[in-house]
KOLFIFI-757091 format. One line per 10 residues: number of its first residue (from 1); their letters; for each residue y negated, x negated, z negated of N, C-alpha, C. Coordinates in steps of 0.001 Angstrom, whole numbers, plus 500000, padded with zeros to 6 digits. Layout:
NUM> a> Y X Z Y X Z Y X Z ~ ...
This chain:
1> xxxxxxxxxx> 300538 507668 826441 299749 508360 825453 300571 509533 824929 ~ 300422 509393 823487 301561 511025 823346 301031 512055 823731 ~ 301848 513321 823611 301294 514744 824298 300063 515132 824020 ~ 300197 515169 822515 298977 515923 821607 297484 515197 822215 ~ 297590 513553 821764 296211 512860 822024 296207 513343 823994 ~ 296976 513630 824418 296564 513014 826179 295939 514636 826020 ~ 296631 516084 825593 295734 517192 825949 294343 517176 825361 ~ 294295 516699 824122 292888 516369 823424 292044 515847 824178 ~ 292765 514638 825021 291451 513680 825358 290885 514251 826984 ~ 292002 515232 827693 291759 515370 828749 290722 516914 828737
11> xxxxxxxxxx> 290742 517202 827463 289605 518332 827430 288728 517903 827196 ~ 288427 516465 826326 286819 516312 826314 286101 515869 827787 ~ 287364 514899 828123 287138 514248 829851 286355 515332 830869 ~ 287325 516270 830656 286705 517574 831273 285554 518232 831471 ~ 284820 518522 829712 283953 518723 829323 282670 517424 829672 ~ 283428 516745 828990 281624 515555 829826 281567 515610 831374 ~ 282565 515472 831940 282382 515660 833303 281848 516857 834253 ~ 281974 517857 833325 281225 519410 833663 279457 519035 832994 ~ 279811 518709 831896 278201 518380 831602 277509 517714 832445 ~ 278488 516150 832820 277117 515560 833436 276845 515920 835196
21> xxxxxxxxxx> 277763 516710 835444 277336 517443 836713 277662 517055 838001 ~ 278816 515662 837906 279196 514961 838793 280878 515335 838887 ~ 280963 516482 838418 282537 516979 838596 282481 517511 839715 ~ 284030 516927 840103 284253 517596 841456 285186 518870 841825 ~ 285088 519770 842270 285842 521051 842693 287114 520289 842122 ~ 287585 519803 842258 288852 519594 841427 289486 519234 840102 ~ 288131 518981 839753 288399 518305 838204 288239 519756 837370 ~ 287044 520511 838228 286430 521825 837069 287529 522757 837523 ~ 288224 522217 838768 289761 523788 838714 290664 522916 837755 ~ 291123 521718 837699 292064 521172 836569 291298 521182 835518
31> xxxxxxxxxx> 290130 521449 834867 289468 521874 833563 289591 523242 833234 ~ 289481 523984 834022 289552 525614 833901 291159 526243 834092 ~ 292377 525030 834529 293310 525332 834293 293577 524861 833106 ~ 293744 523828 832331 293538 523219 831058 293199 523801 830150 ~ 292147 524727 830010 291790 525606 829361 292266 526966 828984 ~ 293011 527141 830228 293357 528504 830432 294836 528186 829604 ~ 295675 527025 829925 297025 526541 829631 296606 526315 827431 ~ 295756 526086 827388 295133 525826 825886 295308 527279 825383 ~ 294346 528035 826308 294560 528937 824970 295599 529853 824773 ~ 296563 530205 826566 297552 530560 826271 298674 530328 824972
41> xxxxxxxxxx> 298442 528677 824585 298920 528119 823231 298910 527992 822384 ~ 297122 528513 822209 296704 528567 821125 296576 530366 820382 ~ 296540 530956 821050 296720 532555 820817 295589 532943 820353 ~ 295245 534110 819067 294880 534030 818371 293591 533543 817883 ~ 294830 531916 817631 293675 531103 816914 292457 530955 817169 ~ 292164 531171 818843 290768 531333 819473 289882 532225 819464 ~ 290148 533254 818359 289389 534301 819091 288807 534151 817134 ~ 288529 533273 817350 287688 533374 815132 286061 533129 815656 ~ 285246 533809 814675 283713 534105 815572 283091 532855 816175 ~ 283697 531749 815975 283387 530116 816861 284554 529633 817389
51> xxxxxxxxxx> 285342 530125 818530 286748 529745 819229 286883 528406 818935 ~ 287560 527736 818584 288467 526037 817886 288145 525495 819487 ~ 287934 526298 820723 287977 525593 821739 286711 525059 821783 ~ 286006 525924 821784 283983 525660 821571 283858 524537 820416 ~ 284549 525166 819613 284003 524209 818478 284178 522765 818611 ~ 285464 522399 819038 285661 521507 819532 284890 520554 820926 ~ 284601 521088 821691 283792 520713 822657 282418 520095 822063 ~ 281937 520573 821196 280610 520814 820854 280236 519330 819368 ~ 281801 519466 818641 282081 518261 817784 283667 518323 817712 ~ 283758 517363 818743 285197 516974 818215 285608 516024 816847
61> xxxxxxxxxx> 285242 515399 816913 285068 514664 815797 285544 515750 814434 ~ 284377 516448 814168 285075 517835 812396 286361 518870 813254 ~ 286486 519170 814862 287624 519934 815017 288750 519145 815255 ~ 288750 517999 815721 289889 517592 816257 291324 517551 815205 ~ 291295 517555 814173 292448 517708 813104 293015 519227 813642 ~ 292150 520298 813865 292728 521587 813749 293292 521960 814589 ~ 292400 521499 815423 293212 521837 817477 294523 520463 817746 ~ 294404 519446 817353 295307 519036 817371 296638 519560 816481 ~ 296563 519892 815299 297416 520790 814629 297783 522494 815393 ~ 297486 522411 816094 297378 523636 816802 298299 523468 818258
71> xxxxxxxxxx> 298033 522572 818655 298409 521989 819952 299511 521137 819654 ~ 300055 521257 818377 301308 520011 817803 302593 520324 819001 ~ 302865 519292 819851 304481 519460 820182 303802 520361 821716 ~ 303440 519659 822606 302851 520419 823552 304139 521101 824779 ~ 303942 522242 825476 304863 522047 826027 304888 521359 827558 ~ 305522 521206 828005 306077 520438 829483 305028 520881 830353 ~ 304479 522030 830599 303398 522272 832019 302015 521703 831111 ~ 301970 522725 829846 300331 522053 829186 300469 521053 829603 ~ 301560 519696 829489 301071 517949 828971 300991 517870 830679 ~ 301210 518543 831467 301126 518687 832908 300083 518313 833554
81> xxxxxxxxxx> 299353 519964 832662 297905 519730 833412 297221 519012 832616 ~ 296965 518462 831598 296528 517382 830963 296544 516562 831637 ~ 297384 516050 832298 297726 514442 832664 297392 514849 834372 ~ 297049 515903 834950 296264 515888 836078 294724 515710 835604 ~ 294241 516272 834888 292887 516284 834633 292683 515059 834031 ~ 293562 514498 833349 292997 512863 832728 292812 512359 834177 ~ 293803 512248 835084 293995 511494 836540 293030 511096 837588 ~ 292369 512619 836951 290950 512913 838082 289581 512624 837334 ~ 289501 512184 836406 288530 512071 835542 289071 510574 835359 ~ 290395 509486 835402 290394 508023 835091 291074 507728 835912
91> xxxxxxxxxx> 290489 507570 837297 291193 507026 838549 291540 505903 838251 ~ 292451 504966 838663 292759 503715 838696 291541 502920 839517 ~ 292031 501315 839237 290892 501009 840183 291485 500818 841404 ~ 290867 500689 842582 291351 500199 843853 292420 498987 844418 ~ 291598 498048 843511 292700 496498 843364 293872 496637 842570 ~ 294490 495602 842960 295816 495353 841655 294819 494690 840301 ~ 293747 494070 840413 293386 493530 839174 292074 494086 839120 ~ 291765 494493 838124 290170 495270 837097 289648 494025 836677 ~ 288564 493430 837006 288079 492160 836215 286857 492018 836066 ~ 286316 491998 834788 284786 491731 834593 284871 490794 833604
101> xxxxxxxxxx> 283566 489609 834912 284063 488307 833881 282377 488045 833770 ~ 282039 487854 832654 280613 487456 832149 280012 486022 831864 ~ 279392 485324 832391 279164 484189 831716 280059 482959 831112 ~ 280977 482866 832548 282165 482423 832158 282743 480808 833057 ~ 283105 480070 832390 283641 479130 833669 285709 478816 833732 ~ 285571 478475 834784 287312 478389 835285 288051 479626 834868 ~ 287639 480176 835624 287986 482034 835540 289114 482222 837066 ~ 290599 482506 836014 291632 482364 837091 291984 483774 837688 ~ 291928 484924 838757 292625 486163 838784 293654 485985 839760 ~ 295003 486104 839747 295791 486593 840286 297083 485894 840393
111> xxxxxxxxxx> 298038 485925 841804 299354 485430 841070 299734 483916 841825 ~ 299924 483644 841016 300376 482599 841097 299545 481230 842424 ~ 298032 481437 842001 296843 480745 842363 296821 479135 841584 ~ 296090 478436 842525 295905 477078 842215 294437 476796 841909 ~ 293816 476871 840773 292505 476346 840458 292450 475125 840005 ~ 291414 474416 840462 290945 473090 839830 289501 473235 839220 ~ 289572 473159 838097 287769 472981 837535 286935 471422 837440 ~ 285932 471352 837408 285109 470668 837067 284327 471190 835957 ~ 284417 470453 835092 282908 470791 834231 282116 469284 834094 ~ 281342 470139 833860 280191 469099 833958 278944 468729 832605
């Protein structure tokens, strides 16, 4: 993911995960470092009578052009803690293979397996 989209996406990650109340001591210290690493970058720009950080949280969608223009060219620790807080908010899954299979027949997962179907 490039720099810009992975800090973007790991602040909203953040934010829903503080909302819905199932964040864990570690996600809201890698959110509150994230934040802190944001606005160090952003200067300024945060302090206009609706901070680009709020605003953003609240609708990303009308801010995301500005804070991403803002956040252009991230540096090396920001895309840091970004990519801890995405980590903890999009664990991998447990298995080598993620599979959701719906309503399906002769459904093959893995390596180099021998299936035989019947249909009927």
């Amino acid at each position: 993911m490039e720099p810009t989209t992975l800090v973007m996406t790991a602040l909203l990650a953040g934010a829903m995960a503080g909302v819905s109340g199932t964040a864990s001591t570690a996600v809201q210290d890698a959110y509150q470092a994230l934040i802190a690493a944001v606005r160090r970058r952003i200067g300024d720009h945060d302090r206009a009578p609706t901070p680009i950080l709020e605003a953003y949280a609240h609708d990303p969608v009308a801010h995301y052009g500005r804070l991403a223009e803002l956040l252009a060219d991230p540096d090396p620790e920001l895309a840091a803690t970004a990519t801890r807080l995405f980590q903890l908010t999009h664990p991998r899954p447990a298995s080598k293979y993620a599979v959701a299979v719906v309503d399906s027949r002769g459904v093959q997962v893995g390596d180099g397996n021998q299936q035989t179907n019947m249909f009927s």
